[in-house]
C-alpha positions as CSV (number, residue, x, y, z in Angstrom):
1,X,-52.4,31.0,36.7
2,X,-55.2,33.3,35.2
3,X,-58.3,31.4,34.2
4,X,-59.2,32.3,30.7
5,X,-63.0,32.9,29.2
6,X,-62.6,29.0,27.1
7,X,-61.5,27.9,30.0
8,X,-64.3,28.8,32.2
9,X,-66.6,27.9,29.8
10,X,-65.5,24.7,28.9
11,X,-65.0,23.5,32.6
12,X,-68.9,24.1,33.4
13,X,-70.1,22.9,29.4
14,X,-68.3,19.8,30.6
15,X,-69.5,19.6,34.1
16,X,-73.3,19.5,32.6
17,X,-72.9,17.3,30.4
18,X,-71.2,14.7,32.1
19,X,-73.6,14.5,34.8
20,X,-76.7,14.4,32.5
21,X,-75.1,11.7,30.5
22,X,-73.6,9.8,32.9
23,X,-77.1,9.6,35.2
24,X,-78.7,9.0,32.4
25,X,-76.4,5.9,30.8
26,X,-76.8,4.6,34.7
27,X,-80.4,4.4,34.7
28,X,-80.1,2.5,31.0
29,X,-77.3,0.3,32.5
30,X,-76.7,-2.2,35.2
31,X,-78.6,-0.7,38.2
32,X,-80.7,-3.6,39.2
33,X,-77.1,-5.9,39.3
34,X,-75.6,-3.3,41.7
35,X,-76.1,-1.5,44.5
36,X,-74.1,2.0,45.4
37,X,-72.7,3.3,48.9
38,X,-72.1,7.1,48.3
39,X,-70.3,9.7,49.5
40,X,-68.0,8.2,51.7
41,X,-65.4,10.7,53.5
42,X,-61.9,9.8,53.1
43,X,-59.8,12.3,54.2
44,X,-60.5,15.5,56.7
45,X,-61.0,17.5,53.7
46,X,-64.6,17.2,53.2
47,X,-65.0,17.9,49.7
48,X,-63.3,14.6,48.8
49,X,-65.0,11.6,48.9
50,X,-65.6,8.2,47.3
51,X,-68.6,6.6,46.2
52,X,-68.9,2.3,46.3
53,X,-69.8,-0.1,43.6
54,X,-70.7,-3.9,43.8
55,X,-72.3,-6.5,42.5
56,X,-75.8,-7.6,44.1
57,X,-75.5,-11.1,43.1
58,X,-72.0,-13.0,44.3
59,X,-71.4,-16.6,43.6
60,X,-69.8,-16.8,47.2
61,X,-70.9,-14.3,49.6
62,X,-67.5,-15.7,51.5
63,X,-65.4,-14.8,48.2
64,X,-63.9,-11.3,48.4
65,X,-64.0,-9.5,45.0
66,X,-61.1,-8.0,43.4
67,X,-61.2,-4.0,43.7
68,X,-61.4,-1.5,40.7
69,X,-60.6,1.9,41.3
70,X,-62.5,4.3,38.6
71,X,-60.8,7.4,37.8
72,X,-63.3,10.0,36.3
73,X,-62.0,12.3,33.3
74,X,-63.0,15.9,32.5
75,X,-59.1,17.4,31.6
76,X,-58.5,17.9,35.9
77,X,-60.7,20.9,36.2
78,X,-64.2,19.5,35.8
79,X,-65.9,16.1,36.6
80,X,-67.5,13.5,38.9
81,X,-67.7,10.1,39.9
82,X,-71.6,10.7,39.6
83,X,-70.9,11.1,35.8
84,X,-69.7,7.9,35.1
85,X,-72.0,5.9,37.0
86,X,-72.7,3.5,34.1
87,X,-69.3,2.6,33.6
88,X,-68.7,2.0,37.1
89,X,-71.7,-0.1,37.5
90,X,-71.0,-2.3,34.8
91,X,-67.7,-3.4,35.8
92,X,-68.7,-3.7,39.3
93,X,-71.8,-5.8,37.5
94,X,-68.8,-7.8,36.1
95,X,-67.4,-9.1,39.7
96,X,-65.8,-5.9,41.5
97,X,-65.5,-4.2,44.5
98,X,-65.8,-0.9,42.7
99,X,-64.6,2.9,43.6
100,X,-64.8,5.5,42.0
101,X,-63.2,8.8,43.7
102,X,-63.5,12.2,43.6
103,X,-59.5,13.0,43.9
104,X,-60.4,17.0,43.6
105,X,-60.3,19.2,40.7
106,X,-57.8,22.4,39.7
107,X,-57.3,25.1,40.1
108,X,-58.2,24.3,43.9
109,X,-56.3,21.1,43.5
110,X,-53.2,21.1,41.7
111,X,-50.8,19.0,40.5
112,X,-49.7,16.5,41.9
113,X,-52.4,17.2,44.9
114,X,-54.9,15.0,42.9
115,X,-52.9,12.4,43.0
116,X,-52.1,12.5,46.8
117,X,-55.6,12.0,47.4
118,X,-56.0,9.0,45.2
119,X,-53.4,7.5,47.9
120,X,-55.4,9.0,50.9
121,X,-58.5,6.8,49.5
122,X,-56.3,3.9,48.8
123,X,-55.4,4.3,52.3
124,X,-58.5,4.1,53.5
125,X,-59.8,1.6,51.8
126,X,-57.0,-0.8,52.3
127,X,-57.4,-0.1,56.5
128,X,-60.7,-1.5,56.6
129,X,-60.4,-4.1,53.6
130,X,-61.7,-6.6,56.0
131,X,-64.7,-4.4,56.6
132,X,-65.8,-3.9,53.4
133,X,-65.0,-7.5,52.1
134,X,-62.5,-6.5,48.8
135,X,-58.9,-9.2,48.4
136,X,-56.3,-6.3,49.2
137,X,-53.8,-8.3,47.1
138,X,-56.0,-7.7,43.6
139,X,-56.0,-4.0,42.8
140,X,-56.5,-2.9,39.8
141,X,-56.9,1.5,38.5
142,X,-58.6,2.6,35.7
143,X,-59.8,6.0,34.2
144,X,-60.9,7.7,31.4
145,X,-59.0,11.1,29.6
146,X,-57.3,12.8,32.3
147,X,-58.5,9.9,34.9
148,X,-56.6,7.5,32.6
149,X,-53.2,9.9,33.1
150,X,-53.6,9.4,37.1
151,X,-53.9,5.7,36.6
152,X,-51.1,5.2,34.7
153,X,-49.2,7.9,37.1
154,X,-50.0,5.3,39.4
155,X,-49.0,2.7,37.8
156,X,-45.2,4.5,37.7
157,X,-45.5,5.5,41.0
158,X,-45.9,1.5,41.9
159,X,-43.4,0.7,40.1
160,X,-40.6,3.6,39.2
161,X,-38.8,4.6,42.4
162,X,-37.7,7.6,41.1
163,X,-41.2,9.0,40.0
164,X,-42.4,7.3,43.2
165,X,-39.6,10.1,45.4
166,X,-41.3,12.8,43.8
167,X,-44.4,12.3,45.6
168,X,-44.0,12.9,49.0
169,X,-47.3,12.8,50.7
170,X,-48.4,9.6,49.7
171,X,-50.4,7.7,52.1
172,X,-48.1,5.5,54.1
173,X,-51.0,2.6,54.2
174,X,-51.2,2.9,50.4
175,X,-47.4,4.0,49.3
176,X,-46.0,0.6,48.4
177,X,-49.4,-0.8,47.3
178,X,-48.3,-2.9,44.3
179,X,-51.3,-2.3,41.6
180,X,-52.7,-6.0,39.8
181,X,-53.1,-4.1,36.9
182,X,-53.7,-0.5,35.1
183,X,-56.4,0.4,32.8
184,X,-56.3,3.4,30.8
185,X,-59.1,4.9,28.6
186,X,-57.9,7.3,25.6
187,X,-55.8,9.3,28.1
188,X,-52.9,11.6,27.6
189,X,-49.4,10.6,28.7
190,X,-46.6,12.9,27.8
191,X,-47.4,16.7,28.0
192,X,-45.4,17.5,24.9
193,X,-47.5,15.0,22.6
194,X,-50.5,16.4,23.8
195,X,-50.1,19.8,23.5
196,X,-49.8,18.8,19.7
197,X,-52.7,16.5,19.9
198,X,-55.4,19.4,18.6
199,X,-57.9,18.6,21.7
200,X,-59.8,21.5,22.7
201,X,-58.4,23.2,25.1
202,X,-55.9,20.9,26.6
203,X,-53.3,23.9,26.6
204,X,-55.6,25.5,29.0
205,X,-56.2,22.8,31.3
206,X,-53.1,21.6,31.7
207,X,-51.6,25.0,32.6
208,X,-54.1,25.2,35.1
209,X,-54.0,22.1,36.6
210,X,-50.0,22.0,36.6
211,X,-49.7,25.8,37.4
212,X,-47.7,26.9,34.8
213,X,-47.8,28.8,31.7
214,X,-47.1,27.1,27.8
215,X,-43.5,27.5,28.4
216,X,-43.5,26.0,32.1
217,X,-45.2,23.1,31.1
218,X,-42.6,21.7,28.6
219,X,-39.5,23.5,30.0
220,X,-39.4,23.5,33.9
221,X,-37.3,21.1,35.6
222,X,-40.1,19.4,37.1
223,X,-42.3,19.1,34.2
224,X,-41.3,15.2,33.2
225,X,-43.5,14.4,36.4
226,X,-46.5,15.6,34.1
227,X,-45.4,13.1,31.7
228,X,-46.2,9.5,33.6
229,X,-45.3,7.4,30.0
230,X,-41.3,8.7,30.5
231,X,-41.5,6.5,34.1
232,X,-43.2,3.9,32.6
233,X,-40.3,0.8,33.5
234,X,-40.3,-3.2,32.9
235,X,-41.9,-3.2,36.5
236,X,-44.6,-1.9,35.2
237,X,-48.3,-3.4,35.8
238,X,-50.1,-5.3,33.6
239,X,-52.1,-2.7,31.5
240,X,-55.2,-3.0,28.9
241,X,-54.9,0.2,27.3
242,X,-58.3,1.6,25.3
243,X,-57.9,3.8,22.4
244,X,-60.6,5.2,19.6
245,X,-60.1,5.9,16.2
246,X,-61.8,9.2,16.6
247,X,-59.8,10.3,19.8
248,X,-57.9,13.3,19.3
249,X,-55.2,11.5,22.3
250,X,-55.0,7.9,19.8
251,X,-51.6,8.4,19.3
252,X,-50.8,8.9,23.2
253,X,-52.9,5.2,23.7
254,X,-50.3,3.6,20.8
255,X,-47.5,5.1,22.1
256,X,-48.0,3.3,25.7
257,X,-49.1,0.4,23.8
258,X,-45.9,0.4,22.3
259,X,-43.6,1.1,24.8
260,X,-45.2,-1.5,27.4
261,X,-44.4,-4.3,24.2
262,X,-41.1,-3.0,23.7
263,X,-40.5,-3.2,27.9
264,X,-42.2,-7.2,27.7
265,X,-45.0,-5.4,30.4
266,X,-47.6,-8.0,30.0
267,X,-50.4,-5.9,28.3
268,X,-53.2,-5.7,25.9
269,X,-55.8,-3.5,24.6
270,X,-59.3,-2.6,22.9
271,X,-59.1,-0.5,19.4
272,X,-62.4,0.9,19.1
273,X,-63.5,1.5,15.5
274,X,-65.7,3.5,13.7
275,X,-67.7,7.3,13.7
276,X,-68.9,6.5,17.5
277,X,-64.9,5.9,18.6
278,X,-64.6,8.8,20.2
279,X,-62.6,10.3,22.8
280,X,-63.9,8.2,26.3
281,X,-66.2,7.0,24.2
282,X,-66.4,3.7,27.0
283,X,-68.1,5.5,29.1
284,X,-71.2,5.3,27.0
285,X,-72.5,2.4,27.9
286,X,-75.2,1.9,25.2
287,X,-72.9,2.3,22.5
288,X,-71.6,-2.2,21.3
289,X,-68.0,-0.9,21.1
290,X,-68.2,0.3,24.6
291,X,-69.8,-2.4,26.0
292,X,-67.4,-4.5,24.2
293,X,-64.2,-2.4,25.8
294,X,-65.2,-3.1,29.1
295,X,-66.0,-6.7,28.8
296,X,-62.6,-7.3,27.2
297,X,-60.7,-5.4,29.5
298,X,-62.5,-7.3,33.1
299,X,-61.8,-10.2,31.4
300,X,-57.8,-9.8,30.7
301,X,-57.7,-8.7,34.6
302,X,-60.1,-11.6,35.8
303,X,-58.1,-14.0,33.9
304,X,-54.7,-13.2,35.5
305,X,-56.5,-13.9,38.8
């Protein structure tokens, strides 16, 4: 698939800016509540890696904390767990073992590579739970924009055998892991709906990162797998799905929303109001709304505990 000039430059534009911004928000954040282990190697490919979140401060050192998994967004082709180090902090400041991953980014890492690797970590982390002190039974995924697609992806894949057949280099450690819950952040869930959404250049990315052109994307045979809401079943995880009233993907939020009600999933969500409501706009940690998002949405998982 050709990469185009808004492409390009809307990769690297968003690459900048998220790490600024992210490093930034951290140093305003939670830094003195947590400490980070980072880049931790989890497969034989050395660009991926992981880097680990928890809480100074534990009520019971002996007490093993639930794990989060952070997914970081940037429309698969750009994007870092280092740009979302305030986000990650602050739930890990909120009681867990938290991870955020570096799955890989297109075109060097295609569909549905970037989800393999989130298994390969899982993996990893799950063979040396007793090492690093997490309860293997509580895990929970989250992620913002196209992070919040892969969590929900693997929420399906939990939960969907026939979505969970199409992937077949899961990690064997990881493949039947059955997720505590799934937390998406104004993410984008069927590729048709998106593609009418009006985000900038979403067409792009998500040609790139399937490897396919306009027509592929909504008309090959394996296209539905793009599309993680049309597996989304009654077996489903709990889910606290975050939308904003400014987010070009608001009505991709409501419609999961919507289905996981009609489907009795236990679920519940954070509507965030207002001109600062903007797409991922939780990973701005200075911002009430955001700080609100998060604190509702550890909660609903904490209470289920």
């Amino acid at each position: 698939m050709k990469k185009t000039a808004a492409y390009v430059f809307s990769k690297y534009y968003c690459m900048a800016s998220e790490l600024v911004f992210g490093r930034t928000l951290y140093a305003l954040s939670a830094r003195k509540s947590v400490r980070f282990e980072k880049k931790i190697r989890y497969s034989p490919d050395k660009r991926l890696y992981m880097n680990i979140c928890v809480p100074t401060a534990r009520t019971n050192e002996n007490d093993k904390l639930p794990l989060f998994v952070y997914l970081h967004g940037g429309g698969f082709v750009s994007g870092a767990p280092e740009a979302r180090k305030a986000i990650i902090a602050n739930i890990a400041a909120r009681g867990f073992f938290t991870v955020g991953i570096f799955y890989g980014l297109a075109p060097r890492y295609r569909f549905p590579s970037p989800i393999e690797n989130i298994y390969a970590a899982l993996g990893f982390l799950l063979r040396d739970a007793e090492k690093y002190g997490f309860d293997p039974e509580r895990v929970y995924v989250g992620g913002d924009s196209a992070g919040a697609t892969l969590a929900v992806s693997l929420g399906a894949i939990s939960s969907n055998d026939k979505y969970k057949r199409f992937f077949s280099n899961l990690d064997k450690s990881a493949a039947d892991l059955r997720f505590s819950g799934i937390a998406p952040i104004c993410g984008l869930f069927d590729t048709h709906s998106a593609l009418q959404s009006g985000y900038p250049y979403i067409k792009e990315y998500l040609c790139v990162y399937a490897d396919k052109d306009a027509d592929g994307l909504l008309n090959d045979g394996d296209s539905e797998y793009l599309s993680p809401i049309r597996f989304v079943n009654s077996d489903f995880p709990p889910a606290f799905v975050i939308t904003g009233e400014r987010d070009a993907f608001l009505r991709e939020g409501k419609r999961l929303s919507e289905k996981l009600a009609a489907l009795n999933v236990d679920n519940d969500g954070y509507h965030g109001a207002g001109a600062s409501a903007v797409h991922a706009f939780p990973v701005c940690q200075l911002l009430k709304i955001s700080k609100t998002a998060i604190e509702k949405m550890t909660d609903f998982f904490l209470n289920r505990d």
